[in-house]
Structure formats: structure tokens, C-alpha cells
PDB file as gemmi writes it, atoms N, CA and C in Angstrom:
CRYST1    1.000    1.000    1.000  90.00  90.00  90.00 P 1                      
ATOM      1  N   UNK A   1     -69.457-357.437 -38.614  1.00  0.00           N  
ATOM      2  CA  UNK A   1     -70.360-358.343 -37.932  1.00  0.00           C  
ATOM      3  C   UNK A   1     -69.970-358.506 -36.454  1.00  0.00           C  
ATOM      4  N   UNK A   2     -68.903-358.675 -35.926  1.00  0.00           N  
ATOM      5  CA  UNK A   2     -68.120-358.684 -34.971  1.00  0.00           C  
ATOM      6  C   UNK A   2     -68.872-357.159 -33.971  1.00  0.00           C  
ATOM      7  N   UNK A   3     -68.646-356.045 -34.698  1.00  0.00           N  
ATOM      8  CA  UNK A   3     -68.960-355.226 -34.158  1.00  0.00           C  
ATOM      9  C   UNK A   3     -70.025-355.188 -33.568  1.00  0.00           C  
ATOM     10  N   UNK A   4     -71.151-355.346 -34.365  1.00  0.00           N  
ATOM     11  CA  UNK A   4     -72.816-355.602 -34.056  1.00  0.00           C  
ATOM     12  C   UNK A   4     -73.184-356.985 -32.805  1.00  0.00           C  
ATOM     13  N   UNK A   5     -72.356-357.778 -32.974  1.00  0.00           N  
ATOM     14  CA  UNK A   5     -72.265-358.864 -31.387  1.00  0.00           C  
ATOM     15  C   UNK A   5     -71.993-358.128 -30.383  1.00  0.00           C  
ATOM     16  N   UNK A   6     -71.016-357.490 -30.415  1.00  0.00           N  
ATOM     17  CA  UNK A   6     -70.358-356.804 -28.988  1.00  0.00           C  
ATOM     18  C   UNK A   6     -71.692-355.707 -28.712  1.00  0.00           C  
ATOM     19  N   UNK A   7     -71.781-354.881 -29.663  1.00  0.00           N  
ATOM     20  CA  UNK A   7     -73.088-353.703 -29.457  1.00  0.00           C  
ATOM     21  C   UNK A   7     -74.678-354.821 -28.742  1.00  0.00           C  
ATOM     22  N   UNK A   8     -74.760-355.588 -29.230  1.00  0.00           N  
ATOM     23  CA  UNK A   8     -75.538-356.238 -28.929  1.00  0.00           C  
ATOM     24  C   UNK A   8     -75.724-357.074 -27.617  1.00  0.00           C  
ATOM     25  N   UNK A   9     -74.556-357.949 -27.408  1.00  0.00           N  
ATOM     26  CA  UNK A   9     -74.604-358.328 -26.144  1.00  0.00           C  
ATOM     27  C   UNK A   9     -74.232-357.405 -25.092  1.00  0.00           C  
ATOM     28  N   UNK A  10     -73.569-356.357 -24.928  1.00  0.00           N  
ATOM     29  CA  UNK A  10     -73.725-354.884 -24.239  1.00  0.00           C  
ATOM     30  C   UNK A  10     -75.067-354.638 -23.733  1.00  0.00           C  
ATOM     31  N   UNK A  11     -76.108-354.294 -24.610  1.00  0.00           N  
ATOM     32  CA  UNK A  11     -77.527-354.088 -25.186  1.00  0.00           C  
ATOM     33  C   UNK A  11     -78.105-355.106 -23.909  1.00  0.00           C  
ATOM     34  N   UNK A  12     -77.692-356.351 -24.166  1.00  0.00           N  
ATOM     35  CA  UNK A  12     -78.309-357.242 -23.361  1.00  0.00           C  
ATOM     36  C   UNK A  12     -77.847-357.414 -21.820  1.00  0.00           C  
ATOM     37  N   UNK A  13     -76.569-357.077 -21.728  1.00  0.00           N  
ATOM     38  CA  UNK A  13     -75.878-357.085 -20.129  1.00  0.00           C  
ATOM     39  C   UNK A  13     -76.646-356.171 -19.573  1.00  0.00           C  
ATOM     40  N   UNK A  14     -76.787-355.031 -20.246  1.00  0.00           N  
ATOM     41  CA  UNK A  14     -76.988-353.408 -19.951  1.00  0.00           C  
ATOM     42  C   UNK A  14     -78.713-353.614 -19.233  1.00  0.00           C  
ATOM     43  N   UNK A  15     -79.156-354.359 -20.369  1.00  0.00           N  
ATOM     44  CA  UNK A  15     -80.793-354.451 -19.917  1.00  0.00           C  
ATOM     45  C   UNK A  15     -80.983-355.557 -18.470  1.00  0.00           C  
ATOM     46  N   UNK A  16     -80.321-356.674 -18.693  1.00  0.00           N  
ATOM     47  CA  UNK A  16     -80.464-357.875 -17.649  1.00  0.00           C  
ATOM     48  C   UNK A  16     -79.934-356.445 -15.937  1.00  0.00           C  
ATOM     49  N   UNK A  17     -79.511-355.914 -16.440  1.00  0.00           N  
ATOM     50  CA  UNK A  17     -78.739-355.376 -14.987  1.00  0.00           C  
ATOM     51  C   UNK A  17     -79.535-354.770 -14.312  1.00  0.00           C  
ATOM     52  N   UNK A  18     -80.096-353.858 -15.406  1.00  0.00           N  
ATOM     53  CA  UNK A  18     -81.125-352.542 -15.231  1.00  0.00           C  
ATOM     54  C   UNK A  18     -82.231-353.342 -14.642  1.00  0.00           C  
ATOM     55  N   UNK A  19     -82.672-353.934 -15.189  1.00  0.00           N  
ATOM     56  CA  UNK A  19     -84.077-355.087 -14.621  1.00  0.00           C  
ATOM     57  C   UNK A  19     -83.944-355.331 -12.756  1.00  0.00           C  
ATOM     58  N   UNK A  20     -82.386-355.735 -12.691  1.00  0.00           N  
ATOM     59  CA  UNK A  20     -82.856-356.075 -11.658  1.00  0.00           C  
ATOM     60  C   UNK A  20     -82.568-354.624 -10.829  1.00  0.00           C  
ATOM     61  N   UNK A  21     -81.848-353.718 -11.050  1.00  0.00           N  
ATOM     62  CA  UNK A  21     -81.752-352.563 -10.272  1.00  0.00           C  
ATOM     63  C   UNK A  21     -83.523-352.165 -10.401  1.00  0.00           C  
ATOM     64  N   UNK A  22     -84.192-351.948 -11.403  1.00  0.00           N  
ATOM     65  CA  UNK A  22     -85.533-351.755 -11.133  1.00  0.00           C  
ATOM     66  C   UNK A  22     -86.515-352.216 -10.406  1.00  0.00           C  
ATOM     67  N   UNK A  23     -86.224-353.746  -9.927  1.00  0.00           N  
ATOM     68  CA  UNK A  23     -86.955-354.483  -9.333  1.00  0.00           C  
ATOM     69  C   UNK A  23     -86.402-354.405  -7.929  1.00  0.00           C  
ATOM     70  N   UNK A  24     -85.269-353.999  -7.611  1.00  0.00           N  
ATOM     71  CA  UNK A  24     -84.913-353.723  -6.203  1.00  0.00           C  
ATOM     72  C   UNK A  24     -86.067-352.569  -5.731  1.00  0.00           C  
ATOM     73  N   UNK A  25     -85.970-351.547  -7.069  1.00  0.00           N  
ATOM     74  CA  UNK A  25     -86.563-350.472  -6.501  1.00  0.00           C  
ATOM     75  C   UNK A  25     -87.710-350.350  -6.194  1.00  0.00           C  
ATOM     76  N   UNK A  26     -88.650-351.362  -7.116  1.00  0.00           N  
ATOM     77  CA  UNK A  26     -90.112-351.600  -7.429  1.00  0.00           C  
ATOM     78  C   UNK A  26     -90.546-351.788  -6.045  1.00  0.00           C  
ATOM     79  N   UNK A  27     -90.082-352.283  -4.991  1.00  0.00           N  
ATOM     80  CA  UNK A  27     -90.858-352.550  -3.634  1.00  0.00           C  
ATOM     81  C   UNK A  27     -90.835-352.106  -2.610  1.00  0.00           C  
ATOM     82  N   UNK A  28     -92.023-351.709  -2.360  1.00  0.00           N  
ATOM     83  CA  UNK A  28     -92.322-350.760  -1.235  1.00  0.00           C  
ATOM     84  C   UNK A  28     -92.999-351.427  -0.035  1.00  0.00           C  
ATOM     85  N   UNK A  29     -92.374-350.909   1.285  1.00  0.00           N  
ATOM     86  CA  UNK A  29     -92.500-351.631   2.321  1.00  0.00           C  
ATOM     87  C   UNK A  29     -93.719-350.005   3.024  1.00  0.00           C  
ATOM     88  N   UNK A  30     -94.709-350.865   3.853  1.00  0.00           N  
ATOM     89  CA  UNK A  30     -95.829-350.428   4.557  1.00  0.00           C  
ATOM     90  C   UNK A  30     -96.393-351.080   5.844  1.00  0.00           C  
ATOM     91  N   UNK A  31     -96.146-350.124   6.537  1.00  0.00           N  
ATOM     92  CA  UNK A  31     -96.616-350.805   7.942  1.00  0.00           C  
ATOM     93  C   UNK A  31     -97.900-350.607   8.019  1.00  0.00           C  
ATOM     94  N   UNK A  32     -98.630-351.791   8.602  1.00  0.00           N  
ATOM     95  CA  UNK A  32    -100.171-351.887   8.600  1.00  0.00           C  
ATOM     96  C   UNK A  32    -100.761-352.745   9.616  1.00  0.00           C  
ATOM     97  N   UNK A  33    -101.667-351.949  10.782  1.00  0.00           N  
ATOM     98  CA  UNK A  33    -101.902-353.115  11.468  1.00  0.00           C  
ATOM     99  C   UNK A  33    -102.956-354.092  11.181  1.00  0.00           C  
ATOM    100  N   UNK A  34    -102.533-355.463  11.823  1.00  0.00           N  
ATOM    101  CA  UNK A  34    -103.234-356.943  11.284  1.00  0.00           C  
ATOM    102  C   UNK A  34    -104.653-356.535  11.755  1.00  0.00           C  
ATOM    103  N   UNK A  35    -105.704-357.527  11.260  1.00  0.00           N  
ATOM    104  CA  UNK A  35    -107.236-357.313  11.702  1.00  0.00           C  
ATOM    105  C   UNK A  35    -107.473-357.558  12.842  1.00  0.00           C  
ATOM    106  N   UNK A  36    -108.708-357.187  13.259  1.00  0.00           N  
ATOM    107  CA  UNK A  36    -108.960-356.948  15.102  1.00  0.00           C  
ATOM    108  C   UNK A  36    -109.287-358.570  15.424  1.00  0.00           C  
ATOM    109  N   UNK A  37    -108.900-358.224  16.527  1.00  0.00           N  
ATOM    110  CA  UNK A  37    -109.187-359.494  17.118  1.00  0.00           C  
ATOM    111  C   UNK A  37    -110.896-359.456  17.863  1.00  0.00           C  
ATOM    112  N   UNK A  38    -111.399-358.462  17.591  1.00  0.00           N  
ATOM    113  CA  UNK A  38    -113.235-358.192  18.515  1.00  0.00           C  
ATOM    114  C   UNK A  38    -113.156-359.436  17.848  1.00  0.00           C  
ATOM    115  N   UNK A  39    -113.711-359.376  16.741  1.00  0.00           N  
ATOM    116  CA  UNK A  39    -114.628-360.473  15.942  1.00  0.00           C  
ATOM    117  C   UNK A  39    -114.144-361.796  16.335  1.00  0.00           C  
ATOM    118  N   UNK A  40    -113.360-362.034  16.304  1.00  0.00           N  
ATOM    119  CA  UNK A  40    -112.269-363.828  16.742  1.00  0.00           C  
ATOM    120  C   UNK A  40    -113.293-364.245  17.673  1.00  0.00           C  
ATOM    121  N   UNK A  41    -112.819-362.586  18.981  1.00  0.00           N  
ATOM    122  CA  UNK A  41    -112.798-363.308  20.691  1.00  0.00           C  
ATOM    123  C   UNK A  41    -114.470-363.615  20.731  1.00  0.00           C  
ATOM    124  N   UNK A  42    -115.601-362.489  20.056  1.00  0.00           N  
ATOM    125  CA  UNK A  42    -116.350-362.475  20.221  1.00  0.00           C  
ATOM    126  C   UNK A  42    -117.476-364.099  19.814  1.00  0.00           C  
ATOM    127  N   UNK A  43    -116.518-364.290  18.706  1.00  0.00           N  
ATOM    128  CA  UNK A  43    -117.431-366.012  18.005  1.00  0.00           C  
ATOM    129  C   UNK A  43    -116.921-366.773  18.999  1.00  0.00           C  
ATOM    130  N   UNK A  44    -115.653-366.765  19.585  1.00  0.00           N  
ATOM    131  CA  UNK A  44    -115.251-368.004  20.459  1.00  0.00           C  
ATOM    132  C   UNK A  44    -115.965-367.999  21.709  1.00  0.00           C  
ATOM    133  N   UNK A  45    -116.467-366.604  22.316  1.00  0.00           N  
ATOM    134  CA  UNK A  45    -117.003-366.444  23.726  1.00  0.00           C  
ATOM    135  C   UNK A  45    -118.460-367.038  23.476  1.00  0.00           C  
ATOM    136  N   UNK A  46    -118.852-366.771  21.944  1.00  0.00           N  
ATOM    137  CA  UNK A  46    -120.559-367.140  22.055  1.00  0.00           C  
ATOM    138  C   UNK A  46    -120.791-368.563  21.821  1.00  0.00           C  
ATOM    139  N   UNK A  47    -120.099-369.497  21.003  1.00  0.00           N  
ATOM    140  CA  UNK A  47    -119.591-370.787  21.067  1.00  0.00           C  
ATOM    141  C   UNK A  47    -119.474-371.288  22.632  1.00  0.00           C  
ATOM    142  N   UNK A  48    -119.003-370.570  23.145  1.00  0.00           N  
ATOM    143  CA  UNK A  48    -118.594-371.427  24.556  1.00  0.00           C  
ATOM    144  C   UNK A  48    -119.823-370.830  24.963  1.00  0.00           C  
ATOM    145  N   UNK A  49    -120.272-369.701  25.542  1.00  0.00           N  
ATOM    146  CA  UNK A  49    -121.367-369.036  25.966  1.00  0.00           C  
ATOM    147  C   UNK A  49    -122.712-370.368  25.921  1.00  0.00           C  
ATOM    148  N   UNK A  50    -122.775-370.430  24.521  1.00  0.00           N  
ATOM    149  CA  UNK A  50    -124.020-371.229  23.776  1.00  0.00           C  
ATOM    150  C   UNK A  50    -123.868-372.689  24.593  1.00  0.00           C  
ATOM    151  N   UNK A  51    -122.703-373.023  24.413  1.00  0.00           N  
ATOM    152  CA  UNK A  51    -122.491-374.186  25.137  1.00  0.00           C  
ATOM    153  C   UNK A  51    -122.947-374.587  26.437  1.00  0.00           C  
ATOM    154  N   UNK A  52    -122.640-373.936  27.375  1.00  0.00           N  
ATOM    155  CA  UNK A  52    -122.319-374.315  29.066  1.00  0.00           C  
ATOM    156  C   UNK A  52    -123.724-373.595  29.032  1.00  0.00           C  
ATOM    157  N   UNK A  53    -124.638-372.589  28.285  1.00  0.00           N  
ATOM    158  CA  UNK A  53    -125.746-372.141  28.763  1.00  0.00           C  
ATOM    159  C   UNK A  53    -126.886-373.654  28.687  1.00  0.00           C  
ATOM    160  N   UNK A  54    -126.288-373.848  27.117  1.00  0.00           N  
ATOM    161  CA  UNK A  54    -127.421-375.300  27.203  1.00  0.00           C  
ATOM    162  C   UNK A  54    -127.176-376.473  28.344  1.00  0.00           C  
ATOM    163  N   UNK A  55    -125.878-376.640  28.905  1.00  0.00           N  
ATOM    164  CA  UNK A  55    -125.137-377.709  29.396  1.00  0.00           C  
ATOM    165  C   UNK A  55    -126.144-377.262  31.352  1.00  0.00           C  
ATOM    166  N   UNK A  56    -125.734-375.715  31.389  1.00  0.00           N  
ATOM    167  CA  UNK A  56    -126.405-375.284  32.374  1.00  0.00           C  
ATOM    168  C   UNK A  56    -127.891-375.597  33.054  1.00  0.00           C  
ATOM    169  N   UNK A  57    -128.391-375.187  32.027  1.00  0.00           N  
ATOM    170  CA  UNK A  57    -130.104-374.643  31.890  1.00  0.00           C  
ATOM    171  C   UNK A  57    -130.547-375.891  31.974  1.00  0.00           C  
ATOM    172  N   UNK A  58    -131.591-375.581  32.511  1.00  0.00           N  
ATOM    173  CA  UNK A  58    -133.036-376.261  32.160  1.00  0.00           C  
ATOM    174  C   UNK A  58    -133.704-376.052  30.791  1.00  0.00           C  
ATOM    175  N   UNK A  59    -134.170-375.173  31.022  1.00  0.00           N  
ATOM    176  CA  UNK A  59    -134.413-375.251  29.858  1.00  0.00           C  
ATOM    177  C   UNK A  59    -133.342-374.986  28.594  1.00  0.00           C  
ATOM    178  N   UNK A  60    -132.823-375.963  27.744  1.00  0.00           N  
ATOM    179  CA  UNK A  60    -132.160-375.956  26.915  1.00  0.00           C  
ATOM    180  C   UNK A  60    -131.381-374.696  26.017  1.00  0.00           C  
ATOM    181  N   UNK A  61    -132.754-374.733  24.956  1.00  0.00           N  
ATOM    182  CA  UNK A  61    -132.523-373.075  24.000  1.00  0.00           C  
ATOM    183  C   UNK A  61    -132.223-372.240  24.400  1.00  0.00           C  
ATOM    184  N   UNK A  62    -133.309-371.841  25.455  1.00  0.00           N  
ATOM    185  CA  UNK A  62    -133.267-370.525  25.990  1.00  0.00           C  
ATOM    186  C   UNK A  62    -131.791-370.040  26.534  1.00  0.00           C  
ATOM    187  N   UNK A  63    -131.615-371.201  27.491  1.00  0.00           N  
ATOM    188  CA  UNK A  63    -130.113-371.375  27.951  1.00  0.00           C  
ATOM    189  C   UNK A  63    -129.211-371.153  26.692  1.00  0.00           C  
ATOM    190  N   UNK A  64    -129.193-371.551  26.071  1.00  0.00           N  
ATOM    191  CA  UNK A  64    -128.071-371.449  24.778  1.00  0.00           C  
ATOM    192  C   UNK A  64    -128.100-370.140  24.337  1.00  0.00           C  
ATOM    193  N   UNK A  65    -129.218-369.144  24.309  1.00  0.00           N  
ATOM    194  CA  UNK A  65    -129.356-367.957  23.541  1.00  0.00           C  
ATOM    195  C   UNK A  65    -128.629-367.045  24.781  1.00  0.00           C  
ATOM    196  N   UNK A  66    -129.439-367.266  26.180  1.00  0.00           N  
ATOM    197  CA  UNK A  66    -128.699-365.908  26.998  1.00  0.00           C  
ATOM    198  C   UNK A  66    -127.031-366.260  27.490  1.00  0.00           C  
ATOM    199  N   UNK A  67    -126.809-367.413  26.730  1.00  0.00           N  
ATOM    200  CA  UNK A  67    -125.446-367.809  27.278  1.00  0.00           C  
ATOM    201  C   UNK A  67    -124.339-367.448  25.659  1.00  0.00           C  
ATOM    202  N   UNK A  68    -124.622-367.413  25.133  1.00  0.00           N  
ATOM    203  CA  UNK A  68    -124.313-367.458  23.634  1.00  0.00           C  
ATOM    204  C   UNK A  68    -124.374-365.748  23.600  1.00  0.00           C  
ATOM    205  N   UNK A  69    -125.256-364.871  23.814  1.00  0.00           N  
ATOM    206  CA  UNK A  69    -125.263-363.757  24.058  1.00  0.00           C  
ATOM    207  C   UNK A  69    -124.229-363.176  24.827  1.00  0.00           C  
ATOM    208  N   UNK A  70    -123.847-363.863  26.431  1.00  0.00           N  
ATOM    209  CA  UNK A  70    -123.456-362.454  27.461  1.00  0.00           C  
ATOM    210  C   UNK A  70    -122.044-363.092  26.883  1.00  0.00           C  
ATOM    211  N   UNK A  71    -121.843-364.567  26.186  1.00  0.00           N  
ATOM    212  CA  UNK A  71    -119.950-365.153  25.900  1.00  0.00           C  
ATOM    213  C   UNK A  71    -119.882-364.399  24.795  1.00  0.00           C  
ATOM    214  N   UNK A  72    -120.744-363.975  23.664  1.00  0.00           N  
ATOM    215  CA  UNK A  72    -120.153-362.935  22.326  1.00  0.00           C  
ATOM    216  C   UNK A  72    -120.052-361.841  23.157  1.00  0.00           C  
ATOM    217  N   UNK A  73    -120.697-360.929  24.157  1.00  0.00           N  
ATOM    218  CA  UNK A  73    -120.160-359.395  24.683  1.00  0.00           C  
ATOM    219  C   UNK A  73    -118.775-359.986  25.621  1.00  0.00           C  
ATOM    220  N   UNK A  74    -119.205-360.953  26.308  1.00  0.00           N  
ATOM    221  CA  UNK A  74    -117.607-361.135  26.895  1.00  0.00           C  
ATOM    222  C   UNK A  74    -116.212-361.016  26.182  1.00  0.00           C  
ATOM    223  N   UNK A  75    -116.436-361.643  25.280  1.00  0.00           N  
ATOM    224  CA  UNK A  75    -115.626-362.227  24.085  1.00  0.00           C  
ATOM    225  C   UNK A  75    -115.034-361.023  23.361  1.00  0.00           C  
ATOM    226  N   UNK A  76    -115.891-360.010  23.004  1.00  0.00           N  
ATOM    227  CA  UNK A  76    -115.858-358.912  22.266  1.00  0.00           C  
ATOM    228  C   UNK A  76    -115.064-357.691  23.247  1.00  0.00           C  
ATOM    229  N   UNK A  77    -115.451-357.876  24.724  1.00  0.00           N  
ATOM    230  CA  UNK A  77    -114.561-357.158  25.541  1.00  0.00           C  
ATOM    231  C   UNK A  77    -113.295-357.298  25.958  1.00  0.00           C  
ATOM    232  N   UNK A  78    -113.106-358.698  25.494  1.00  0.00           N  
ATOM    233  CA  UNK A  78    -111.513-359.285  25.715  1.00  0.00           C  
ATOM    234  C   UNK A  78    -111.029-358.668  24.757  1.00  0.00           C  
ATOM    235  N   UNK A  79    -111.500-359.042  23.220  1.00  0.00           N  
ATOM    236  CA  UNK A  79    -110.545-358.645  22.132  1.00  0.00           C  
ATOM    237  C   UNK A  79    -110.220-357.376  21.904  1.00  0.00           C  
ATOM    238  N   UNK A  80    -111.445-356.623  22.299  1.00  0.00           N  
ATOM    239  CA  UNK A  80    -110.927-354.595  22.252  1.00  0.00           C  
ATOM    240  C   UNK A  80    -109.366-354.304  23.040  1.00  0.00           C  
ATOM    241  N   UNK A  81    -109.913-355.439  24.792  1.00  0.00           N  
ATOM    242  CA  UNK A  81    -108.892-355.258  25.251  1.00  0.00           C  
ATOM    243  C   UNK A  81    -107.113-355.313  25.148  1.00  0.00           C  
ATOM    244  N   UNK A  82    -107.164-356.730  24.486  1.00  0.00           N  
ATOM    245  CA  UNK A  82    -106.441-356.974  23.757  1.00  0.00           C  
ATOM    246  C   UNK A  82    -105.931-356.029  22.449  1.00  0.00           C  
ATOM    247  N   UNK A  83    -106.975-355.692  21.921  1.00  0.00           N  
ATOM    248  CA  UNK A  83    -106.721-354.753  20.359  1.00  0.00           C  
ATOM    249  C   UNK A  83    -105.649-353.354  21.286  1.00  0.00           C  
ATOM    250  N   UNK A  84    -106.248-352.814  22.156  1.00  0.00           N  
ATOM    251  CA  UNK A  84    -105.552-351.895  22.803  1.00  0.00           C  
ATOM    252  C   UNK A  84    -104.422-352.051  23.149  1.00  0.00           C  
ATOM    253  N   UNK A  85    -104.269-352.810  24.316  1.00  0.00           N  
ATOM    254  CA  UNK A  85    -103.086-353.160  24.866  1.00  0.00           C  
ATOM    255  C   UNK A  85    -101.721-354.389  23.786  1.00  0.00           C  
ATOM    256  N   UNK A  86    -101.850-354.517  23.341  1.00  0.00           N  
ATOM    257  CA  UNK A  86    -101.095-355.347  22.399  1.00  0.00           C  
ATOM    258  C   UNK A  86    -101.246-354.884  20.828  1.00  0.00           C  
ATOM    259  N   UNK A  87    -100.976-354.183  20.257  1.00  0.00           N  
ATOM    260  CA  UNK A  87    -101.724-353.999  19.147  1.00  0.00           C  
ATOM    261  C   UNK A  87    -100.527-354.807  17.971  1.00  0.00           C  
ATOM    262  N   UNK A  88    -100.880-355.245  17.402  1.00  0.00           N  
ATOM    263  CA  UNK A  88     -99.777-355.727  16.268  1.00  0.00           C  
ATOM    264  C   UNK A  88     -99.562-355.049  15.212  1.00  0.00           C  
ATOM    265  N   UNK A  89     -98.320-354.964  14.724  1.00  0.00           N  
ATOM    266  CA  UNK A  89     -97.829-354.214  13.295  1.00  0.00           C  
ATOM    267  C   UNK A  89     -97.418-354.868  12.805  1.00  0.00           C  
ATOM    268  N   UNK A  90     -97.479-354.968  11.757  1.00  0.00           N  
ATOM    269  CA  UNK A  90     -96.291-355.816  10.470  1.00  0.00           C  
ATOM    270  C   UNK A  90     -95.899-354.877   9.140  1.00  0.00           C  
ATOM    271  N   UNK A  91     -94.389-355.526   8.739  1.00  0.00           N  
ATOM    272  CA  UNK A  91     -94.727-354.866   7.632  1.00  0.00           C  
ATOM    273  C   UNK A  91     -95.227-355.485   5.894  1.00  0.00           C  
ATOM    274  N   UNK A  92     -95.849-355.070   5.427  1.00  0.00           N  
ATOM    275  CA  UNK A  92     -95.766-355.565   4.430  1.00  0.00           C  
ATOM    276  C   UNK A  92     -94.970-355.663   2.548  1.00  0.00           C  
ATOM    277  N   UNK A  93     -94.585-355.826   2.072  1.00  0.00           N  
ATOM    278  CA  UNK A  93     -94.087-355.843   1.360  1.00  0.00           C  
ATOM    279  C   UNK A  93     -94.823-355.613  -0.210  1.00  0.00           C  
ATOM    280  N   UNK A  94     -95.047-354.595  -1.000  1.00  0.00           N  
ATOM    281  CA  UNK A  94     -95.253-355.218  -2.056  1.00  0.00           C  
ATOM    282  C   UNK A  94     -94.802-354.764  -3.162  1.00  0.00           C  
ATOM    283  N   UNK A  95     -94.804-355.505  -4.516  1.00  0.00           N  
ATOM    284  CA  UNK A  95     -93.964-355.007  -5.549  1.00  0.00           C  
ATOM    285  C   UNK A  95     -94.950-354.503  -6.375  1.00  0.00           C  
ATOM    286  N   UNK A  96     -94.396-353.619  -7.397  1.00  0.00           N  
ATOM    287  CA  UNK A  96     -94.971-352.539  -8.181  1.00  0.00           C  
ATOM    288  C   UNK A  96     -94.584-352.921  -9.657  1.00  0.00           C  
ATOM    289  N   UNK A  97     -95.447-353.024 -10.507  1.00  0.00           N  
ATOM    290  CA  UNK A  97     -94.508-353.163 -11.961  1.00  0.00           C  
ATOM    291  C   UNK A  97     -95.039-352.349 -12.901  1.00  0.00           C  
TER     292      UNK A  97                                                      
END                                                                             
């Protein structure tokens, strides 16, 4: 009986160990760059755009649409710029089972 404990808790050291040597191995790291920033700069330029066009104008709407318009292309030309010149990487991490 003696014998079959020792075989056994062996059995169990042996497995607890292996687990975690497997789980070291399980994760794989990937560099990936983060999402563009067009879309961000472009809602924030037409927001402001929309704004100061109505704040501007006489006529109200109208003001809001061609101002809301040229701040999303503004907006959208910052963030390319940005996307270019700065580009971000990260890495990510993930596990496999």
C-alpha cells in the first residue's frame, strides 16, 4: 500500500509540474498595430466643425453641415497624419489551450 502512495503522489508532482511547464509554453506573444486613429480625429473635427459652423453662420443648419463636413476631412487628415508619423505597436499576449 505504501508503495502505491509514493507511485501516486509522484503521478501527481509529475503532472502539477508539467501543467505549469505547459502553460509557460502555451503563450504566444504578437506584435500588432493598435486601430487608426482617421476615424477618432475625423468624429472630433466634425463635432467641433458642426459646432462653430452653427455658432458662425447665419444661417444655422446649413452652417452646421459645411462646418461639420470640412472639421470630419480636417480631422481625418490629422489622424492619417498622425497614423504615419507615429504609428503604435504593442504586443499582445495570448494563451493557447
Amino acid at each position: 500500500m505504501k508503495k502505491i502512495m509514493y507511485v501516486l503522489s509522484l503521478a501527481f508532482g509529475l503532472t502539477v509540474v508539467s501543467a505549469s511547464f505547459s502553460e509557460a509554453q502555451a503563450q504566444t506573444t504578437k506584435t500588432k498595430t493598435t486601430s487608426s486613429r482617421k476615424g477618432k480625429y475625423a468624429l472630433i473635427g466634425a463635432g467641433a466643425g458642426a459646432a462653430t459652423g452653427a455658432i458662425v453662420s447665419k444661417n444655422h443648419g446649413k452652417g452646421a453641415l459645411i462646418g461639420g463636413a470640412a472639421g470630419a476631412g480636417a480631422g481625418y487628415l490629422v489622424g492619417r497624419h498622425k497614423d504615419k508619423k507615429h504609428p503604435e505597436v504593442r504586443t499582445v499576449t495570448k494563451k493557447r489551450y
